[in-house]
N, C-alpha and C positions, 0 to 999 in steps of 0.2 A: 273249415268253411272259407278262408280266408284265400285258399289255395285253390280251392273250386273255382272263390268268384275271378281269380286272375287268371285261371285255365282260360272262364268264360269272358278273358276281355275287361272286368273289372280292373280300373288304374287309380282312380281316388278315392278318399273318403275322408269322412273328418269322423271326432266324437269329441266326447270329453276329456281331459287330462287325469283322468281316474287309474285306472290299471290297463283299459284296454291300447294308448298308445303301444304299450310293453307287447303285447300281444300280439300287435299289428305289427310293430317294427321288425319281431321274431318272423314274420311273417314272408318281411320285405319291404314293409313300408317307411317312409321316410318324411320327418315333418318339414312341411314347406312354408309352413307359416301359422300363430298363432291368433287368435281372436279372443280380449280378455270377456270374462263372463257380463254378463246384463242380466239383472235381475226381471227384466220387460219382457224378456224372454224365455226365463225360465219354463221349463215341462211342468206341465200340470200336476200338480203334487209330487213337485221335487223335493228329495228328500236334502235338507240341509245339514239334520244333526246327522244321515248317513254317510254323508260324504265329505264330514267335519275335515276329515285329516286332507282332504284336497283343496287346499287355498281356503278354510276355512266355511266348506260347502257350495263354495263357488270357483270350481274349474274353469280354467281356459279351453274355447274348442279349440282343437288340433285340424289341421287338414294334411293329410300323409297323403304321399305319393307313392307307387308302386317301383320299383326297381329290381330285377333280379339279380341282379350283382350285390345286394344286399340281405338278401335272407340270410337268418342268424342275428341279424343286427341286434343292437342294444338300444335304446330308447334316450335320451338326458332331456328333462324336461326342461323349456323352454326355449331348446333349439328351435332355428326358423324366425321368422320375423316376427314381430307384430303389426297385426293389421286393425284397422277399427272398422270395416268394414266386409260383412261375409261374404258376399260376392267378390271381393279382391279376394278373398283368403282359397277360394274356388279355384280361381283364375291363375293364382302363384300356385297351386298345387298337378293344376292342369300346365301349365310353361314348365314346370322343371319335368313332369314326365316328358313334354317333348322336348328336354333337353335346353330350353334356354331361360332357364330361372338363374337367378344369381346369387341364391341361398344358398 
């Protein structure tokens, strides 16, 4: 799916720091910044005790960038910066696709 949406021109995305970073990285993607969890924001019936073993139910979003020079990649979590806000964390992931991020 992942390969589809970059055929079709897909270059970012974020999620959670659950398994799919790993996923996406394999993919091609590349994290460009972090965002730590907010419980304000949590998805409506997030699962906490599901996701226990990730920061203790409460993951960081990722926002990955696309690069093809990277597929295969490997994941380490908490590469990339932290940001405290999601619209920066957008925006670093949108600048390193065009090549001038400094993560």
């Amino acid at each position: 799916m992942l390969r589809q949406a970059t055929r079709l021109g897909g270059f970012r995305l974020d999620c959670f720091d659950t398994v799919l970073p790993t996923l996406c990285a394999d993919a091609g993607f590349v994290p460009g910044a972090h965002l730590a969890w907010n419980d304000d924001y949590a998805p409506d019936s997030w699962g906490y005790q599901q996701f226990g073993r990730f920061n203790g139910g409460r993951p960081d979003v990722v926002f990955m960038a696309y690069d093809s020079d990277r597929i295969g990649g490997i994941y380490t979590s908490g590469t990339g910066v932290y940001v405290d806000d999601y619209d920066l964390g957008i925006a670093l992931a949108q600048a390193f696709r065009r090549g001038t991020s400094t993560t």
